[in-house]
Structure formats: structure tokens, C-alpha cells
Legacy VTK file of the C-alpha trace (Angstrom):
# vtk DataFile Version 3.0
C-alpha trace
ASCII
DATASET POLYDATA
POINTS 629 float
124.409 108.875 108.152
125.915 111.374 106.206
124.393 111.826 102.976
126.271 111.290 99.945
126.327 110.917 95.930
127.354 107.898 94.169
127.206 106.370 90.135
126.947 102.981 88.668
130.619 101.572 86.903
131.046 98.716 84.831
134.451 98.274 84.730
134.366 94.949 82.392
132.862 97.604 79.585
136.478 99.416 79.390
139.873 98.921 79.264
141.762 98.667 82.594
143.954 101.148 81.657
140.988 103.809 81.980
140.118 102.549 85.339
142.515 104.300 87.649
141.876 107.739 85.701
137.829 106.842 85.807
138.075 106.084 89.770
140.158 109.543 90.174
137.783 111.741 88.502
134.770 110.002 90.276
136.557 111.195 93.431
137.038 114.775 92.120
133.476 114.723 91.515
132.112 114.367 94.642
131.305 110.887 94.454
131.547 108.325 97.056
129.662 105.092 96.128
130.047 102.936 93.265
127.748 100.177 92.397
129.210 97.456 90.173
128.691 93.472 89.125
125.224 93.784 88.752
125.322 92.196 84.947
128.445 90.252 84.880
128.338 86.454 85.316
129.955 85.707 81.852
133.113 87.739 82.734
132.959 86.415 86.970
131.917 82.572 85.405
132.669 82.330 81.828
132.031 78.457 82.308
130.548 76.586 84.995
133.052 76.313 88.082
135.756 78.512 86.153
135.858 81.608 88.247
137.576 84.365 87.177
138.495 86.830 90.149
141.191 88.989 89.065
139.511 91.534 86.991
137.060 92.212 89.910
139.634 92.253 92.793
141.739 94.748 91.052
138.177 97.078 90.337
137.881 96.773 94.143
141.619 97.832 94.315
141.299 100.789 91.830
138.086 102.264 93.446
138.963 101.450 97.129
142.591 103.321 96.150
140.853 106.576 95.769
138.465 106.713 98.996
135.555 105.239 96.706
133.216 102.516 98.725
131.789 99.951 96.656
128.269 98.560 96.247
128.446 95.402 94.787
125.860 93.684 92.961
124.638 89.961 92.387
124.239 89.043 88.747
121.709 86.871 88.771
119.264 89.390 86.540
121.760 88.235 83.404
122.619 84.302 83.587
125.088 83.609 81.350
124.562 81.584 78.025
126.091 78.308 79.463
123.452 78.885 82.450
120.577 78.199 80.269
122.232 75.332 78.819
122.947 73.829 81.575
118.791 74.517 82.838
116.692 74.583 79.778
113.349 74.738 81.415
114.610 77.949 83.783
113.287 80.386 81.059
109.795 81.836 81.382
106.875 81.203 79.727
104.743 84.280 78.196
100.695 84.171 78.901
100.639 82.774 75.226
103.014 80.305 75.646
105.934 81.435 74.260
109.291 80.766 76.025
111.293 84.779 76.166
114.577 83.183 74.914
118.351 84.004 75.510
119.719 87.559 73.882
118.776 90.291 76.558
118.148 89.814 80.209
115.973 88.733 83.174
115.614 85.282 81.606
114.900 83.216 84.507
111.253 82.018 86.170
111.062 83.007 90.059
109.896 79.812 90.572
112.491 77.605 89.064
114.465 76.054 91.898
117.563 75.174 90.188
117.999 78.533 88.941
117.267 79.942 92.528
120.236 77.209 93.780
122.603 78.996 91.023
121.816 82.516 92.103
122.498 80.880 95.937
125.577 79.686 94.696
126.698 82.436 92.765
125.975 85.348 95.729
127.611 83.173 98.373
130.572 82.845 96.211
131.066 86.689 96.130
129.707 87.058 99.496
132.821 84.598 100.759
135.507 86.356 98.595
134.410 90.323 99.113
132.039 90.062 102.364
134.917 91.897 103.798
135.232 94.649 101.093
132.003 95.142 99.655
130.330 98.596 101.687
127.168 98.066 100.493
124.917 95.081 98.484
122.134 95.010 95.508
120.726 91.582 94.781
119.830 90.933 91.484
118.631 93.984 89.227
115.240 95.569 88.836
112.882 92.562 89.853
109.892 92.892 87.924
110.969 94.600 84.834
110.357 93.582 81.727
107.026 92.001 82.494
108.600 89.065 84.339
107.194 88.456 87.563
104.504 86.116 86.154
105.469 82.965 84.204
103.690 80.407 83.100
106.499 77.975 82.958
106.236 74.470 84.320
107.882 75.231 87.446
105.632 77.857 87.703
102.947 75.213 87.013
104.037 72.868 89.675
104.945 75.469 91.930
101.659 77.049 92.108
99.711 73.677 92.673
101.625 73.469 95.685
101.502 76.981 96.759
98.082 76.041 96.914
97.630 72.773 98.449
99.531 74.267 101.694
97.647 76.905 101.545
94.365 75.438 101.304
95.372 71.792 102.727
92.600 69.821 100.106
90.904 70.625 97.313
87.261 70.747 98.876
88.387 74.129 100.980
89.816 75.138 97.766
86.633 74.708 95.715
84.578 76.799 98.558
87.294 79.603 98.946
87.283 80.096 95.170
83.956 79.679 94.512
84.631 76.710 92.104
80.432 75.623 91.712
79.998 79.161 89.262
80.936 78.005 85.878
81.214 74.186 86.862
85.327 74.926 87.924
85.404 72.642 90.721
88.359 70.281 90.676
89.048 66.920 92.925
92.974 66.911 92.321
96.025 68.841 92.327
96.737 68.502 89.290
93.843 69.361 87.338
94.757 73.313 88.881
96.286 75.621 86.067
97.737 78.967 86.603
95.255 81.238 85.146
95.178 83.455 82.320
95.199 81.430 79.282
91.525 80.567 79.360
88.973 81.243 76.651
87.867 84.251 79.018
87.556 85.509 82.604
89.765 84.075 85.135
88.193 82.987 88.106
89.139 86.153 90.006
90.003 84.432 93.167
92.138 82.022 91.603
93.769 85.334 89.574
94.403 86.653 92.738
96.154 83.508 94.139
98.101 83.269 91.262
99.573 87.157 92.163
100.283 86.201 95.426
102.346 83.137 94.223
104.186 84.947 91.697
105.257 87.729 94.492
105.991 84.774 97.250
108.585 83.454 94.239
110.467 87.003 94.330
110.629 87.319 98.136
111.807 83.630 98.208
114.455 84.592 95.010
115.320 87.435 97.096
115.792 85.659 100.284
118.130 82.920 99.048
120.471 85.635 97.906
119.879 87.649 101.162
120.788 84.465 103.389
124.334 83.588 101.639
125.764 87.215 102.078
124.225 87.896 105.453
126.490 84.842 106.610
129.140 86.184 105.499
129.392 90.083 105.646
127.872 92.895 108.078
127.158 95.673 105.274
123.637 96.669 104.377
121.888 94.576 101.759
119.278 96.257 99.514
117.080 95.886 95.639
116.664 97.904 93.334
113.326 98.260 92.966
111.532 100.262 90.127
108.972 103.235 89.617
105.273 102.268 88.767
105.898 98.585 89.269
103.236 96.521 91.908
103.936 93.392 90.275
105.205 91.467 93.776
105.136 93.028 96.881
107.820 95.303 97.937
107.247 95.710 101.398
107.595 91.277 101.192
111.046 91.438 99.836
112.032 94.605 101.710
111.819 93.007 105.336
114.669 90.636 104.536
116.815 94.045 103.119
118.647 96.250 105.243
117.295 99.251 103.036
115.429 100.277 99.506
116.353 101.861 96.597
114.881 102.826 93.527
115.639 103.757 89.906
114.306 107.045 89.337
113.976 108.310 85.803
111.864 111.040 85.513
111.612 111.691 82.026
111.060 108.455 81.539
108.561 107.574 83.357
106.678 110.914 82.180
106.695 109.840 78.423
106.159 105.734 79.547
104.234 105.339 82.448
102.302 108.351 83.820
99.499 109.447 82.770
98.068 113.097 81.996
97.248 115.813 79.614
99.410 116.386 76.481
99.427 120.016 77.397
100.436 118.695 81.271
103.890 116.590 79.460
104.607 119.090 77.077
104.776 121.314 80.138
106.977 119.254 82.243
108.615 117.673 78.997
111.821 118.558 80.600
111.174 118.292 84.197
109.425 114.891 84.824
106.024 114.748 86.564
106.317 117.253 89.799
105.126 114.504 91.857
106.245 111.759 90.823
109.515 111.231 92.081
108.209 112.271 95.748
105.421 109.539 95.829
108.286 107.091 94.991
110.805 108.375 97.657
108.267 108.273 100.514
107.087 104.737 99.039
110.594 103.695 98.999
111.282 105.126 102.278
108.388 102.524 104.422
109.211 99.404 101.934
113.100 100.339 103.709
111.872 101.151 107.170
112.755 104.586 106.927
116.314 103.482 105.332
116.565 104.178 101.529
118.722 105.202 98.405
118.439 105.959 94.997
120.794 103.692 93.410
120.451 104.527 89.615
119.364 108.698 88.883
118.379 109.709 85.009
121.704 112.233 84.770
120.220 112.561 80.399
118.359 111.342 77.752
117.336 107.659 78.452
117.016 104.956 75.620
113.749 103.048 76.320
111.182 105.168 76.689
108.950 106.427 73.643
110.533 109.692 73.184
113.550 110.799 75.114
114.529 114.225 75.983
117.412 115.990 77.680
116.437 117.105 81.170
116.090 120.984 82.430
119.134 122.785 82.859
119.292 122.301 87.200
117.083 119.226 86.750
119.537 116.507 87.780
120.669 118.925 90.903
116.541 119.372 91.336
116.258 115.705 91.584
119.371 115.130 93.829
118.057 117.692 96.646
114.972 116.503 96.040
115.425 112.417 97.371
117.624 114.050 100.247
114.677 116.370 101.672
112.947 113.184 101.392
115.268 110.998 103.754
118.020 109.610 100.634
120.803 108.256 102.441
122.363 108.199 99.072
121.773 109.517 95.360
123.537 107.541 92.432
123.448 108.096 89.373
123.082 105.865 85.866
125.711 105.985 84.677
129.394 107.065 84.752
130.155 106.709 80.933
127.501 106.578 77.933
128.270 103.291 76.193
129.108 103.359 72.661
127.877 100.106 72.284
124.903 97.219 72.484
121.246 97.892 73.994
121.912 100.968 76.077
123.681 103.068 74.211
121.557 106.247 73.458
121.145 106.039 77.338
123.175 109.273 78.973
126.176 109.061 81.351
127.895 111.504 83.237
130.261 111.777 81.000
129.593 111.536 76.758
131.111 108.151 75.230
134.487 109.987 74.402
135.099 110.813 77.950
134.354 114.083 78.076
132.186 115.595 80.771
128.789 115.191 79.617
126.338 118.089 80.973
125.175 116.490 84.154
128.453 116.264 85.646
128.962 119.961 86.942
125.473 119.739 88.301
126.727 116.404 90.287
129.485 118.220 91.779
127.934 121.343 92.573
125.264 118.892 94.888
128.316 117.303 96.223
130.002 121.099 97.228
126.798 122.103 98.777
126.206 118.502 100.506
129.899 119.807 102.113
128.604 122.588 104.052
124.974 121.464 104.856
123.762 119.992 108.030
122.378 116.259 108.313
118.887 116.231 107.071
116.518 114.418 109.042
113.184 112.498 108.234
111.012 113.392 110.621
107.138 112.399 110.691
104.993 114.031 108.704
101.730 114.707 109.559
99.571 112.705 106.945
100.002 108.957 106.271
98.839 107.542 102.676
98.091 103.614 103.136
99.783 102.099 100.411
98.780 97.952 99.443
100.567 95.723 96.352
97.786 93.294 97.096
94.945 95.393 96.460
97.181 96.708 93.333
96.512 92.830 92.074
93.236 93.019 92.969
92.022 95.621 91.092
94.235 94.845 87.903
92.299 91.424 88.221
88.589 92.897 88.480
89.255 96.637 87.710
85.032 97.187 86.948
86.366 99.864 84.627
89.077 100.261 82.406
90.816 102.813 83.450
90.679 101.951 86.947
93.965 101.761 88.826
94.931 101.624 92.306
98.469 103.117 91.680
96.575 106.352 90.060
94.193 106.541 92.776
96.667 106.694 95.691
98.556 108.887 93.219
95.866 111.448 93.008
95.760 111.766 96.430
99.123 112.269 97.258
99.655 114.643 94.492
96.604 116.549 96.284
98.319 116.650 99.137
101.386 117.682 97.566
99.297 120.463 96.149
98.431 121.763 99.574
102.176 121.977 100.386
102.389 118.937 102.869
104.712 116.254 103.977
103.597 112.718 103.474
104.631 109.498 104.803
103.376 106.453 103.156
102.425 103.595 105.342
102.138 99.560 104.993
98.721 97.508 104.705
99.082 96.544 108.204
100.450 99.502 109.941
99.717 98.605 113.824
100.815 102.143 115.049
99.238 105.809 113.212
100.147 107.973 116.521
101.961 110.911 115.161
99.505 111.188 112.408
96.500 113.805 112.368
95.621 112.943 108.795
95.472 108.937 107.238
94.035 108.626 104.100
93.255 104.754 102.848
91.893 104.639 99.324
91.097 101.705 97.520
92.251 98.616 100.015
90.837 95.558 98.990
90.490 94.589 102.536
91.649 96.499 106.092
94.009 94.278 108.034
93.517 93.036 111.341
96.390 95.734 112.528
95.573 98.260 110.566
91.815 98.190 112.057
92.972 98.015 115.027
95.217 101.196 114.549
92.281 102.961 113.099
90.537 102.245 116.459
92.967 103.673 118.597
93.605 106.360 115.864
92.521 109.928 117.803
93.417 112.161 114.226
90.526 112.038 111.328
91.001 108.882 109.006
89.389 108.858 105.347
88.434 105.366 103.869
87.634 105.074 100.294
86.457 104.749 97.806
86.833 100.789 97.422
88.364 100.534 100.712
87.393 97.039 102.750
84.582 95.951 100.116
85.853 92.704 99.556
86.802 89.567 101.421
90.304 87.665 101.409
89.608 85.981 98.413
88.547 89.074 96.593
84.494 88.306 97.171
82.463 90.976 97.879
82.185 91.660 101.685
79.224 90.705 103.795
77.858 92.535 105.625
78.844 95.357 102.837
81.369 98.248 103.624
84.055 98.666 105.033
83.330 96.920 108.605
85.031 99.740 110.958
84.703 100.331 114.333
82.495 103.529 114.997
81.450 103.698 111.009
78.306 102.357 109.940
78.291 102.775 106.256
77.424 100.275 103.782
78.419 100.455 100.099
75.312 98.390 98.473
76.416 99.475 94.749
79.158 100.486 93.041
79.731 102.041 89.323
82.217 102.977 87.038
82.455 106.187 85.132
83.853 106.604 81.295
86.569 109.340 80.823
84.054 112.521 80.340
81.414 111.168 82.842
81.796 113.175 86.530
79.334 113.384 89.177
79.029 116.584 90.870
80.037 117.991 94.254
79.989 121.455 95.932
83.227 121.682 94.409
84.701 119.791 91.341
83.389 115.962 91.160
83.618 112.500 91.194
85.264 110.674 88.179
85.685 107.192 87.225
84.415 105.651 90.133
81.583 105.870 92.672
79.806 103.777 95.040
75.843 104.198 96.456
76.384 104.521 100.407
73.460 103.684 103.391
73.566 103.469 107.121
73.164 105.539 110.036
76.380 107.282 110.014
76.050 110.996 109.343
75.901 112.463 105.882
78.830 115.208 105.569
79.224 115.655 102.199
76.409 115.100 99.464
76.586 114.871 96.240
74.848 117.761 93.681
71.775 115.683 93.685
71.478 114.457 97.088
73.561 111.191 97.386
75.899 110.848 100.438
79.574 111.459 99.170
81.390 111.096 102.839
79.905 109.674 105.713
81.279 109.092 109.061
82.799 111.162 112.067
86.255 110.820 113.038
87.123 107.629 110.756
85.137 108.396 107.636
84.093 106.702 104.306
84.502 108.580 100.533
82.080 107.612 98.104
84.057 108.316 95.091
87.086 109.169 93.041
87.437 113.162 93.099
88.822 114.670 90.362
91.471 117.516 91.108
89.274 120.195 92.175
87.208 118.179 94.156
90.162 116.843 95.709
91.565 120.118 96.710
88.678 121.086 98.123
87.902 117.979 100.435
91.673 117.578 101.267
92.085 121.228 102.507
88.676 120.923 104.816
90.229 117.517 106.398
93.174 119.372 107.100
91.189 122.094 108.646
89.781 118.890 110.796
92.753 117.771 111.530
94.227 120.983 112.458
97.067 120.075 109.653
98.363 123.616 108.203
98.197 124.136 104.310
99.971 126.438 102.429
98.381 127.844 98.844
101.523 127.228 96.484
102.125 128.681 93.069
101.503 125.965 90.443
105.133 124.524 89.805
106.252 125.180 93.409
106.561 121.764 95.697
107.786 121.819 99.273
109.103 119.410 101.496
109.581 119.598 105.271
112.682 117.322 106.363
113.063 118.032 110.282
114.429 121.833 110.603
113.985 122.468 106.948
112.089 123.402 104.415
112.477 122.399 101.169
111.217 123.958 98.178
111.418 123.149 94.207
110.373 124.572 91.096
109.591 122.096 88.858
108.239 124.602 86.095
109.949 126.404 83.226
109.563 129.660 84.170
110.591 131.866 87.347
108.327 131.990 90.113
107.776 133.651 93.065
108.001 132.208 96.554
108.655 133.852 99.798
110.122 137.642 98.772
112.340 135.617 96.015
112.456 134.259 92.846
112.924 130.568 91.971
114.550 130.056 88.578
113.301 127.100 86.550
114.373 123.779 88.335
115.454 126.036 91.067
116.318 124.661 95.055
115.684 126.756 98.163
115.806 125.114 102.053
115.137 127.541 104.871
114.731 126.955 108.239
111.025 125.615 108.967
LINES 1 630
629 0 1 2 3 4 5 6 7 8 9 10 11 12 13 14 15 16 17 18 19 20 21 22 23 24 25 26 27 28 29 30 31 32 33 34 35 36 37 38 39 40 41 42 43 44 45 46 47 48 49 50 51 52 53 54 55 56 57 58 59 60 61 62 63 64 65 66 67 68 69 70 71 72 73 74 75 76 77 78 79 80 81 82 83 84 85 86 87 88 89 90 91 92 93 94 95 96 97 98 99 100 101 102 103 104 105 106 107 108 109 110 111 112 113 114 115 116 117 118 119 120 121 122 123 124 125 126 127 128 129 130 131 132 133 134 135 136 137 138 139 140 141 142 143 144 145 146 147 148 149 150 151 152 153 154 155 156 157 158 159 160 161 162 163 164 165 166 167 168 169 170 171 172 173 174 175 176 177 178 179 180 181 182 183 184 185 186 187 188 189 190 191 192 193 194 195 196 197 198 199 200 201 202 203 204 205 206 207 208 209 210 211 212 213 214 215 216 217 218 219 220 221 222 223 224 225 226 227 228 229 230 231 232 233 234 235 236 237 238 239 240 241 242 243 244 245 246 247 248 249 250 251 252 253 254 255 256 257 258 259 260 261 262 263 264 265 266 267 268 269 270 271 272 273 274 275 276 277 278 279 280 281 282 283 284 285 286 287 288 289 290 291 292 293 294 295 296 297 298 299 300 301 302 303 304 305 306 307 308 309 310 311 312 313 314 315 316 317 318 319 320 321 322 323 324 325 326 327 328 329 330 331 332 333 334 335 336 337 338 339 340 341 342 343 344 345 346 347 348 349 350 351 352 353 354 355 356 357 358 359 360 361 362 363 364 365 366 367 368 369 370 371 372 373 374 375 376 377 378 379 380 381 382 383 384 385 386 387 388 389 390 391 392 393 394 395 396 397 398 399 400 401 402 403 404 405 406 407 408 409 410 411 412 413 414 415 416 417 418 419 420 421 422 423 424 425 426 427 428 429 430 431 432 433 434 435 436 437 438 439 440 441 442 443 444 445 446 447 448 449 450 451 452 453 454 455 456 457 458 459 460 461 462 463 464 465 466 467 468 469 470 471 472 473 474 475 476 477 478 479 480 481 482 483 484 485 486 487 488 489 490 491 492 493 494 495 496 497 498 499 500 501 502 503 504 505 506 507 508 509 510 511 512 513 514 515 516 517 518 519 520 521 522 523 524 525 526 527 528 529 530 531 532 533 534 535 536 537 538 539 540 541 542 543 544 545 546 547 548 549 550 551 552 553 554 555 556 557 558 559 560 561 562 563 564 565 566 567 568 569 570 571 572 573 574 575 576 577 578 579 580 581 582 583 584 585 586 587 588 589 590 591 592 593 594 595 596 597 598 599 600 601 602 603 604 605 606 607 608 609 610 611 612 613 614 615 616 617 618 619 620 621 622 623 624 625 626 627 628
């Protein structure tokens, strides 16, 4: 498929008059997708069973007129005021009880099954009046946002006791799998089960992790309902827009009904909100977004799509929600754009077409300024979309390191983190951006990956618990495989694993403690250290790294276990010698330089603020190069 650029349109925010104008100069942009309808019920169904079709078959008209394909989007992320009338107890509940009202959006509880019949209904509505037209769908909007995946409504209630009678078929299995005789939680009904959370303390941290797995089974089964009406009724590719930083369900769930991904990338954003570092390392990138962070989302997207993905909304200025908002880089929104394409983007849209000068969104940027006028991303758009002109197709080829990547173990360690900062977003994190660091590809891999041929590196940190398929890969695996730290040390139900470790074929080491580290506290290696986390190893599988003061820090041969949580320096320096292993080639990159290999090409980006070197020329700041590899 031939890569291409599109933006998000809402043409009930503006008068029709400006539509045919709006649709040209998205044309004369470069543009070729258009996503609209995600948010607008009231205007499609302003009462129940009044539809009103007009406005939206003459959008399709308008864009379709100039070339433009359209992506079009179920609205079920804003139900209309009469919606909530009409279902009262569809709202979710907050941990402390509180219903979260009418008067913004994603007001609905997954588990609410009339609400799910209305979002049915609604989606195979469009599906039967635009299956046809539509190029392209997005169900819903952002699942997840807004802290709404859990809900403590009474559907959820009732919902989750029978999540859990099928799952556990009587309450006696239940009491054993959780545990129920600590604390005197045993139960002999149904009904006397409670979503957890809203206890005095502790959760049981089985039943916590139950609880996650519910919540996430709602979303796939939200999704699914939507998926099933349009599929029926139109051939074009269905996909979500999933978010950055979010493990709240599980993607890879809700992506095998989708045709594709796509994500909302906002890299400022996400700087100031939701990663975290130095205040010298965001003052640095203030302008740039974290140099990593987009990547690790594009290669995550890329396996929750099955190699098929888009960006569907792209930060093009200033957003509105984060804590502080500043304009991007000069080059930065081109940056971005090349960026997702070296890493397999079928298509890069951006957020959106005109600034609003009106309700909750409008200090967020467009592509053009609220008066019209071309706002400062839109030369950058079109110069991607002239260069996109004359460049080959860009392939995603295999790269030569896989990074196992698990929502539940994300749950798991949220519910019994044994240290506050611990995180197993930030761990994986730290381990890509190490590889990143060392100038290599990465493809990120599901929980239960059956086939790692192709791969001479697979790193596995933090897994609650190795699948059957993905220890079964790892047998067959002939490249060098790192486990750890955390990695298979607990059972399905999130109790610690007997006999301990990791229980691998060909690795005979047990983890028979495990402690966590405050920020300041490292433990030493040959080079750099341990941080936050490390775990007290035995068995008879060789010792190849030690610790300063004699502890084993890696043990294993050709599928190994690591002790600990390296720091950056320590990372480096174990990454680089695996490579060495693995007979994976590293190259030693200037600080602000990241590359990319994408079949023939190589990629490379400057995310800093100054020129650098790379080469026999000079990258300007948020400067692009691609060479033959």
C-alpha cells in the first residue's frame, strides 16, 4: 500500500458553505484520508429513531468530489443527552462511588448491555447506509481515556459475578484459586463477590487481577459488537484508535477482531503528561517530544495490527490537555511524519484540519489557525506529501531483536507493584530505548508469540507468567533470549511460582527473593547498576554476570535470566555484549541521532536542537535523512 497523509474533519463544526473550499485545499495539501463522525450522534440522532442523513451524505459528497477517501467513525465515545435518559444506569461509577455525569464524553460502562445494543444499533445503521462509501472505519474513540475502562457500576457489579462464575464454575474453586482462607475472604455465593477496590485496604490481589481482566474482556466485547454490524455490511478495513501509555485493556484482545491499529501520537504531550525523566532531559526535548517515544508506540502498534497500522490523529501544534503545552520544533511535525513511515505507517493523519474557536478543545492546534489561515504545520504537511511523491514503497521488514510486550502483566504489577515506582510500561521502555541507543530496529512481539525465527535477539522483561507458546518458542529459539527481571515468577492467579523462577527449558535459575530499590538506591555492576528492582538468584546454571559484591546478575546460556533493573549505563553495556552474542551489529550514535532500518533504507532523525554530525553530513535540528542500507 502506498503510503499516504490524511487529517481529522468535523464538518458539523462549520458552515457548509466552507466545506467544498475546506475539501479543495485538503487536496492541494497532499492529503488523502479524512476521518470524520467520530463525536456526532446528536447531529446523526438528535432523538431516538429520528435520523438525520443529509448533512453526512453531502460531507461524503464534498470530500469524495475532490479525490478525498473517507474514514468514518462510530460515535459511540459521545452518546447523546437523550441516550442517557433513555439508560440511566449506563454511566460509570468512580472507585468512590461517584457516578461521572453527562457534560463531556466517554460516559458509558463497558459492561452495560443496553448501551452496547445502542452502539450495535447505531454502527449497523451507518454501516447499512455508507458500507459502500466509507474507505476506511474507527470504532468508537480512544477506549480507555479518561480513566474509564474500570467502573464500578452495577452492571459492572453483575457483570463481573458472572465473569466469574464461568470462569471458575462454583465458588469452592474460586475460594482456592484466590486464596480466599487469608484474611477470612471466603464466600459461598455469587453474590456476596464485589469488584474490588473500595475496601478498607489491600485488594485481594488475585481477585484485583480478575477484576482487570473483566474490565478488558468488556472493551473487546464493546469493540466486537461494533466490529460485527459493519463487517456484514462493508469490505473496508476496520480499526481503533488506540492511545499512547495506556495498558488499561488489552490491545492485542481488541486488535484481532480489527483489520489494523492506529494510534494518537502526541509527542509533546505525552512528554509534559506521561513520561517520565529528568527536568534537564524535557527541557531538552521541550520541543521535540521524547526521542523514543513515538518509536516504542509505532512498533507496539504495528504487532497489536499484525504488521498493519496508522496513525490516525498526529500533534500538528500546541495541544490543550496536557500540563504545559508548547509549539513543536520547526521540522518536528515532518520529523514525526517520516518517522511512523520508516516504521511501517500505512498512513499519517493529523489532529486536526481547523483549530476550533470554541468548547473543550480549543487551545488544541490545527493545520490551519481558527481564521482559516494556514497555521505553521501545514507547509511541513505538504512538503511530506511532495517527497512521499517521488519515494519508493517502504517496507517493514524484520528486525533483528524482538521486545515481548504483555497488558496482563501491565495489571499485574499496577496491582502488586512491591515498589512504588515500579512499572512494567517503564521497564520494557528502558529497554527498548537501550536498544534504540545502540542504533537497532525493534519489533515488538505478543505474550504468546509461537514463532521467534528471524530473531537473534528477544528480550522478555517483567512477564508475569511465560505462555505455553511463548515457552515453547523459546525452546526452539536458536538466537540468545534474555528473561527478566520479574519474568515467569508468578502463577495465573498472580501467586508466586513454585518451584521459583522462571521454569524454562535449559535454565535452571531460581529467584528465592526479590527487593525493591528507592530512587537513589543502585546496586553495582562492572558497568553502571541495578535500580529499583532486584531479585537474589540460585541454581546450577552458570554465573555470567555478577554483581560488584559477588551476587549473580545473569545466569543462563543461550536463554538467560537478568537479576535486575539496569539503569542506562548498565543497560548499554549488557545490551551491546548480547548483541555481540547474537552477532546483531551496533552502531555508536551521537546523542540526539535515532535510526531506523525499513527494508532497503535507512532512516535517520535528529531529535535534538542543535546540528549534528552523521555520516560526512550535517543533520539540522529535527532533521530527516534515508540512504540506502
Amino acid at each position: 500500500m502506498k503510503r499516504a497523509l490524511g487529517v481529522c474533519y468535523y464538518p458539523e463544526h462549520w458552515p457548509e458553505a466552507w466545506w467544498a473550499t475546506d475539501a479543495a485545499r485538503m487536496r492541494e495539501a497532499g492529503l488523502t484520508w479524512v476521518r470524520i463522525g467520530e463525536f456526532a450522534w446528536s447531529r446523526l440522532e438528535p432523538q431516538p429513531g429520528q435520523m438525520e442523513w443529509g448533512w453526512l451524505d453531502r460531507a461524503f459528497d464534498t470530500l469524495e468530489g475532490e479525490g478525498l477517501r473517507v474514514v468514518l467513525g462510530t460515535p459511540t465515545a459521545t452518546p447523546p443527552r437523550w441516550m442517557v435518559e433513555r439508560h440511566p444506569d449506563m454511566l460509570p461509577v468512580g472507585r468512590d462511588g461517584r457516578v461521572r455525569g453527562f457534560g463531556s464524553r466517554r460516559h458509558y460502562c463497558f459492561s452495560h448491555l443496553g448501551y452496547r445494543d445502542e452502539s450495535r444499533r447505531i454502527a449497523r445503521l451507518l454501516a447499512e447506509r455508507y458500507g459502500s462509501r466509507a474507505s476506511a472505519w474507527q470504532t468508537d474513540n480512544e477506549y480507555a481515556c479518561h480513566d474509564t475502562v474500570l467502573s464500578w457500576s452495577e452492571a459492572a457489579r453483575k457483570g463481573f459475578r458472572d465473569w466469574l462464575a464461568r470462569r471458575y464454575q462454583s465458588t469452592d474453586a474460586f475460594n482456592r484459586a484466590m486464596g480466599n482462607v487469608f484474611w477470612s475472604m471466603e464466600v459461598s455465593d455469587w453474590s456476596e463477590v464485589d469488584p474490588p477496590g473500595q475496601g478498607v485496604t489491600e485488594s485481594n490481589p488475585a481477585l484485583a487481577l480478575a477484576w482487570r481482566r473483566y474490565s478488558s474482556d468488556m472493551v473487546a466485547e464493546f469493540n466486537r459488537a461494533q466490529v460485527e454490524e459493519i463487517r456484514k455490511r462493508s469490505g473496508a478495513p476496520i480499526l481503533h484508535n488506540y492511545m499512547g501509555r495506556v495498558t488499561d485493556f488489552d490491545h492485542f484482545a481488541v486488535g484481532a477482531d480489527l483489520d489494523a491499529a492506529s494510534w494518537d501520537s502526541y509527542p509533546l504531550g505525552f512528554l509534559s503528561d506521561r513520561i517520565e525523566g529528568t527536568e534537564a532531559h524535557k527541557a531538552r526535548y521541550l520541543r521535540q517530544g521524547d526521542p523514543d517515544n513515538q518509536a516504542f508506540h509505532h512498533d507496539l502498534y504495528r504487532a497489536v495490527g499484525r504488521g498493519r497500522w496508522w496513525v490516525m490523529e498526529q500533534q500538528p501544534g500546541p495541544v490543550n490537555w496536557a500540563p504545559w503545552n508548547p509549539a513543536p520544533l520547526p521540522g518536528m511535525v515532518r520529523l514525526w511524519a517520516w518517522e511512523a513511515f520508516a516504521h511501517g505507517a500505512e498512513v499519517v493523519s493529523w489532529f486536526r484540519w481547523r483549530q476550533a474557536p470554541f468548547a473543550q478543545e480549543q487551545m488544541h492546534a490545527g493545520l490551519l489557525r481558527p481564521d482559516s489561515a494556514p497555521a505553521p504545520a501545514l507547509a511541513e504537511v505538504r512538503r511530506v506529501a511532495d517527497e512521499l511523491e517521488g519515494f519508493d514503497e517502504v517496507e517493514a521488514a524484520q528486525a533483528p531483536v524482538a521486545l515481548v510486550f504483555d497488558y496482563e502483566s501491565a495489571w499485574a504489577w499496577e496491582v502488586q507493584p512491591q515498589g512504588r515506582d515500579f512499572s512494567f510500561w517503564r521497564l520494557c521502555f528502558d529497554a527498548y530505548r537501550a536498544c534504540r541507543r545502540a542504533g537497532l530496529s525493534v519489533d515488538v512481539v505478543p505474550p504468546d508469540a509461537a514463532d521467534l525465527s528471524g530473531y537473534r535477539l528477544v528480550l522478555a522483561p517483567g512477564l508475569m507468567r511465560l505462555s505455553g507458546a511463548l515457552r515453547a518458542a523459546l525452546a526452539r529459539f536458536d538466537g540468545l533470549a534474555v528473561l527478566g527481571p520479574r519474568t515467569g515468577t508468578k502463577g495465573e492467579e498472580l501467586a508466586i511460582a513454585v518451584p521459583l523462577g522462571p521454569d524454562v527449558e535449559g535454565l535452571d535459575a531460581a529467584v528465592t527473593l526479590a527487593e525493591s530499590l528507592p530512587p537513589g538506591a543502585t546496586i553495582p555492576l562492572a558497568t553502571g547498576g541495578f535500580q529499583k528492582w532486584f531479585e537474589h538468584l540460585e541454581g546450577s546454571a552458570a554465573v555470567l554476570l555478577a554483581t560488584a559484591d559477588g551476587r549473580p546478575a545473569v545466569m543462563g546460556g543461550r536463554v538467560r535470566y537478568l537479576a535486575g533493573w539496569p539503569d542506562d549505563e548498565g543497560y548499554d553495556a549488557l545490551l551491546r555484549g548480547w548483541c555481540r552474542e547474537a552477532g546483531v551489529p551496533t552502531l555508536d550514535l551521537p546523542r540526539d541521532i535515532r535510526v531506523r532500518d525499513a527494508g532497503p533504507w535507512r532512516f535517520a532523525f535528529n531529535h535534538g536542537p542543535e546540528p549534528v554530525g552523521w555520516e560526512g553530513a550535517t543533520l539540522p535540528p529535527a532533521g530527516v535523512t534515508w540512504r540506502r542500507a
